[in-house]
C-alpha positions as CSV (number, residue, x, y, z in Angstrom):
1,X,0.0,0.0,0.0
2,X,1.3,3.4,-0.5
3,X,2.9,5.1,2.2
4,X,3.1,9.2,2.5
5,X,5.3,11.4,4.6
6,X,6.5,15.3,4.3
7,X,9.4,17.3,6.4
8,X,10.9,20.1,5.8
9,X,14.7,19.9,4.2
10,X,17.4,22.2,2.4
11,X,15.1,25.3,2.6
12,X,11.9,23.4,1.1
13,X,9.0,21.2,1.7
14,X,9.7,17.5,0.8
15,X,7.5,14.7,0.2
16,X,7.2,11.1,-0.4
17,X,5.0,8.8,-2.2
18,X,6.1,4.9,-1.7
19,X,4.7,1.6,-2.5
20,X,5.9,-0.5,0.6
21,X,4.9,-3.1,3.0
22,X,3.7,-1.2,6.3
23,X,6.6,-3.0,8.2
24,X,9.8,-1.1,5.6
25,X,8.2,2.2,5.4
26,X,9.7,3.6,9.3
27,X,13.4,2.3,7.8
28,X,12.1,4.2,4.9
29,X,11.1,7.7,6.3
30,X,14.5,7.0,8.5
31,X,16.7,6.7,5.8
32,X,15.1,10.0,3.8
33,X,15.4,11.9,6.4
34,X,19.5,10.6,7.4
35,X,20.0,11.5,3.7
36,X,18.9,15.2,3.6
37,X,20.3,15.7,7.2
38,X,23.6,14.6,5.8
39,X,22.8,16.8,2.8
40,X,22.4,19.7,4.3
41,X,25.5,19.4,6.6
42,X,27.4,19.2,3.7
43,X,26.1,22.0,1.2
44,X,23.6,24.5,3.4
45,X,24.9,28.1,4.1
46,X,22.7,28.2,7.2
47,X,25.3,25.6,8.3
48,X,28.4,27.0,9.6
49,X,30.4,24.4,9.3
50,X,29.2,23.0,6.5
51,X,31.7,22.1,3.3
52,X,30.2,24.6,1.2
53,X,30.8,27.5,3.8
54,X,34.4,26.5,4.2
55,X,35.1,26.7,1.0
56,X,33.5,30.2,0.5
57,X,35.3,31.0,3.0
58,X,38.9,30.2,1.3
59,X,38.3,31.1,-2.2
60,X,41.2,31.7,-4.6
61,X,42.9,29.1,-2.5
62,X,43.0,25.4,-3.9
63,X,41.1,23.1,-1.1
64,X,40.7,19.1,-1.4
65,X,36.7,18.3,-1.2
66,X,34.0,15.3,-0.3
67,X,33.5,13.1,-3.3
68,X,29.8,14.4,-3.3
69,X,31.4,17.9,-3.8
70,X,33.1,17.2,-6.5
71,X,30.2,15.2,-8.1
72,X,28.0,18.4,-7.3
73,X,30.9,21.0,-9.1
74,X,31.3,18.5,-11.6
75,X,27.6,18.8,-12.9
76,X,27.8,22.7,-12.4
77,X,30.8,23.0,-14.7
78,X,28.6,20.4,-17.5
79,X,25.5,22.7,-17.2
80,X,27.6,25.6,-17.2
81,X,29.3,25.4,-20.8
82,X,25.6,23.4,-22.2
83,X,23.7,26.7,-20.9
84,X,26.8,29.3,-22.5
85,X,26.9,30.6,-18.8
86,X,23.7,31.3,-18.5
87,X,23.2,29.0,-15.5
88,X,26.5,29.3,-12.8
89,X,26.9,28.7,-9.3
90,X,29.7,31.3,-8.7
91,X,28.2,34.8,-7.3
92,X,30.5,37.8,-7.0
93,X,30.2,41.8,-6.5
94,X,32.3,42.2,-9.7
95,X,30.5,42.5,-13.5
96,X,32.5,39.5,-14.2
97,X,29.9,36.8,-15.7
98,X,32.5,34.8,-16.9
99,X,33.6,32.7,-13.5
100,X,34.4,29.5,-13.5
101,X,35.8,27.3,-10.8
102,X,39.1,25.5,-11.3
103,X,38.2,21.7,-11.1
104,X,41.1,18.9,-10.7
105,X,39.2,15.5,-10.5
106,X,43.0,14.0,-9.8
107,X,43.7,15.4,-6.5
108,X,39.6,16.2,-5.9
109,X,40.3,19.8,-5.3
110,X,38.6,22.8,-6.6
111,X,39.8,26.5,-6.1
112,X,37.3,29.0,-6.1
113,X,37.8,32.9,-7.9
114,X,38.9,35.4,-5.0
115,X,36.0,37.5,-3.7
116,X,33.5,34.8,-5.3
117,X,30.7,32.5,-3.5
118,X,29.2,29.4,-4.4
119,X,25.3,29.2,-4.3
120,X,24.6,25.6,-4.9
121,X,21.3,25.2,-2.9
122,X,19.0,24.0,-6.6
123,X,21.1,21.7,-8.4
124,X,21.4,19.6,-4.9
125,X,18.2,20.0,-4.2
126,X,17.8,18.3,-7.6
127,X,20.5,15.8,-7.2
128,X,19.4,14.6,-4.4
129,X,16.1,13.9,-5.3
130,X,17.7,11.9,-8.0
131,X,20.2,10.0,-5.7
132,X,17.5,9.3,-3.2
133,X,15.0,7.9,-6.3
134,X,17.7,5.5,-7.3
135,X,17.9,4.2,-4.0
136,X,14.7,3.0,-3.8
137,X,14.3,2.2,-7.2
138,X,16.9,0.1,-8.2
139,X,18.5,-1.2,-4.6
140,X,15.8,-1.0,-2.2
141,X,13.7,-2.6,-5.0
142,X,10.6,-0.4,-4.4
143,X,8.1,-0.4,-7.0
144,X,6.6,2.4,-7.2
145,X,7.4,6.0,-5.8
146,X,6.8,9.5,-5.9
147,X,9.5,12.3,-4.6
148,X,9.1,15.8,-4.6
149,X,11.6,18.5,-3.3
150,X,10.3,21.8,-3.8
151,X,8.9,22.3,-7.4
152,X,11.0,19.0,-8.4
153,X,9.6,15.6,-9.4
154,X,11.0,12.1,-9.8
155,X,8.4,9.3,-10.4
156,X,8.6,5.8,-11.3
157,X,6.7,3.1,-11.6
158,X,3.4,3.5,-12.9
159,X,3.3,2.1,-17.0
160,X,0.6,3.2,-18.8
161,X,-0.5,-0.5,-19.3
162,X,-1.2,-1.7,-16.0
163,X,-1.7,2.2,-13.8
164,X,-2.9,5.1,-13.9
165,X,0.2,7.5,-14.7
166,X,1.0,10.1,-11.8
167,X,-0.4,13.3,-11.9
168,X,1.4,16.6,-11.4
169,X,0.0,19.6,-11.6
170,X,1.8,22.9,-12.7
171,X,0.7,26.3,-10.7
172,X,0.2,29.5,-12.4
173,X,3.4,31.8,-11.9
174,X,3.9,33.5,-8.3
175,X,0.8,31.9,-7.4
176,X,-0.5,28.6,-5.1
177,X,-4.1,28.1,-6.6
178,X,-4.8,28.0,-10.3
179,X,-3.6,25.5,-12.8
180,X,-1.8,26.0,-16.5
181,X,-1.3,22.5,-17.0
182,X,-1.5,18.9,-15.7
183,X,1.6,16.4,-16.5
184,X,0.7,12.8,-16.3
185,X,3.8,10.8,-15.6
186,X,4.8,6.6,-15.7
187,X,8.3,7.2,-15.0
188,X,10.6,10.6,-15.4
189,X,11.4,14.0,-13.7
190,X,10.0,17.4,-13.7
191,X,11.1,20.7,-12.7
192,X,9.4,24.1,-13.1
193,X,11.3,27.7,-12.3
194,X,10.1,30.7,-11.3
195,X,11.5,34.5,-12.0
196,X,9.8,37.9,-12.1
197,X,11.6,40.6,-13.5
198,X,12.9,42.8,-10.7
199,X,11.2,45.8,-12.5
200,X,8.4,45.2,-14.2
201,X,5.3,42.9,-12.3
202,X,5.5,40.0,-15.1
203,X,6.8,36.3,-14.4
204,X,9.0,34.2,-16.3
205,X,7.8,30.5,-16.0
206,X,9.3,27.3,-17.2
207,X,8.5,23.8,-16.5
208,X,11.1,20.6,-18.1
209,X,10.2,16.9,-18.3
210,X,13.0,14.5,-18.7
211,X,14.7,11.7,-16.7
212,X,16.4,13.5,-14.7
213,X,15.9,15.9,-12.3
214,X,19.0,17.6,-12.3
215,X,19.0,18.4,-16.1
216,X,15.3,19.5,-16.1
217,X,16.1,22.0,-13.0
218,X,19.1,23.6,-14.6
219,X,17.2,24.0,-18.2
220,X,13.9,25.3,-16.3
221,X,16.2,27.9,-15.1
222,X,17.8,28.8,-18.3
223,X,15.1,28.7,-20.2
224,X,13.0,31.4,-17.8
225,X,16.0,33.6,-17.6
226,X,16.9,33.7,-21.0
227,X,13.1,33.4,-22.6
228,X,11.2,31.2,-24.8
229,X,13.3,32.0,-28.1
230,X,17.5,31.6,-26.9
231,X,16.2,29.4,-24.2
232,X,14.4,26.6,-26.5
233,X,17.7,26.6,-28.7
234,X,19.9,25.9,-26.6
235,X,17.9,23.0,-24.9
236,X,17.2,21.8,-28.9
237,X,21.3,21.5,-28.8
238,X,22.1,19.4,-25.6
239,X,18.5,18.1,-24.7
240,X,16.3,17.5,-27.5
241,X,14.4,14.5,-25.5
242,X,13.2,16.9,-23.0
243,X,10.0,18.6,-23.4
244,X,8.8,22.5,-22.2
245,X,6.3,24.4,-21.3
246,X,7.3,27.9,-20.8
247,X,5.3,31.6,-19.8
248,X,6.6,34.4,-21.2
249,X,6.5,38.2,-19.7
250,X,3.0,38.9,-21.9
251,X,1.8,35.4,-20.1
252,X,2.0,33.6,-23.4
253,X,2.3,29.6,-23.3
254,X,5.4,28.0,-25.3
255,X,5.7,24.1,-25.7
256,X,8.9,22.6,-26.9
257,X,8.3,18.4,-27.8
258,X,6.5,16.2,-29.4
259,X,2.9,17.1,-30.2
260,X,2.2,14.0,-30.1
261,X,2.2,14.3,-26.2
262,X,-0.4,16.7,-25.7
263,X,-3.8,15.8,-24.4
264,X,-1.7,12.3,-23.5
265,X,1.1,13.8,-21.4
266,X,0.4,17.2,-21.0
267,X,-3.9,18.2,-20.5
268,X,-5.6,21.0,-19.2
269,X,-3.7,23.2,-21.6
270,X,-4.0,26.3,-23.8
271,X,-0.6,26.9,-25.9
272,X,-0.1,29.6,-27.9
273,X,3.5,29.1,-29.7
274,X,4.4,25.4,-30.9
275,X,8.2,25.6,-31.0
């Protein structure tokens, strides 16, 4: 029977969905909860001595770091280059939107630009809704699941054949009631970022479907801070499997993917530009 639970974690809401015997499901909740403890010890800022404030603290120095670290810098630096810069984790006072950490995989050290920060709290929110997905998944063996970690998905188990798929739905822009779209899910990730324009009252929107949630949370963010027109060709380059649904600032809807998925995958939906 499916089991449900919700804490709060990394600066969001977090819950789970799980298909277990009622005897596994406290290890279950247990082991969640160990994971985004030891998360957040690692990469939270509200942590003072966590691994991500230390190395704030020294950049411009070189500093060894956790394997997860690395992992995590390692997938900035790939959605860095795949996003032409548009997505990056460094922050800095200076007009320099060129950073880029200095990786050696060799020694597992990374040095940091001087006077620069790393802000790292989406991707891991992402990554460890992925992590945590494949634990169940593949080595705890459970069938079917549903994870959510802030406006991240990662479902599995529900063919089209046997179940009826998930069910997400997508809110209207800066806004808790009031749907644009329902996403109807066997298996797969989904992300949707938020922006508004610091001077104007409009919202950028974008929502990604893919497998994984770390890819669809760094193009949902691309893709509302560049717009509907760059942001789609660059996902068309480096993820063409994905599929979008994007708001623009006159509260237009875009939709990157196969038509062939609307009314089937994606319902309750008005588009107005087929990209």
């Amino acid at each position: 029977m499916f089991h449900r639970f919700h804490f709060h974690a990394l600066n969001t809401n977090v819950d789970i969905m799980i298909w277990a015997e009622s005897q596994e499901i406290a290890v279950i909740e247990r082991l969640a909860v160990e994971w985004f403890r030891d998360t957040e010890l690692r990469f939270c800022r509200d942590y003072p001595h966590s691994e991500l404030n230390h190395l704030n603290t020294l950049s411009g120095e070189r500093c060894k770091v956790s394997d997860q670290m690395m992992e995590i810098l390692a997938l900035t630096e790939t959605y860095r280059k795949a996003t032409h810069n548009t997505y990056n984790p460094l922050v800095s006072s200076s007009s320099n939107s060129h950073l880029q950490l200095s990786l050696d995989s060799d020694s597992k050290s990374v040095r940091l630009p001087e006077e620069t920060t790393l802000e790292l709290q989406g991707i891991v929110q992402n990554w460890i809704l992925l992590r945590l997905a494949d634990m169940f998944q593949h080595r705890m063996k459970l069938k079917q699941g549903l994870l959510r970690v802030g406006e991240s998905y990662k479902v599995w188990g529900r063919p089209v054949d046997s179940f009826d798929p998930w069910v997400i739905g997508i809110n209207k822009p800066g806004q808790t009631k009031g749907l644009i779209a329902t996403v109807s899910l066997s298996e797969g990730a989904i992300a949707t970022y938020s922006t508004q324009d610091p001077d104007a009252i409009y919202w950028n929107q974008c929502t990604v479907t893919g497998m994984d949630p770390v890819e669809c949370g760094i193009w949902a963010q691309a893709i509302a801070k560049l717009g509907s027109e760059k942001g789609l060709s660059l996902i068309a380059q480096h993820a063409a499997y994905c599929e979008v649904l994007s708001i623009d600032e006159h509260s237009k809807l875009h939709y990157y993917g196969d038509k062939a998925s609307l009314g089937s995958k994606w319902n309750e939906i008005n588009v107005d530009y087929y990209h």
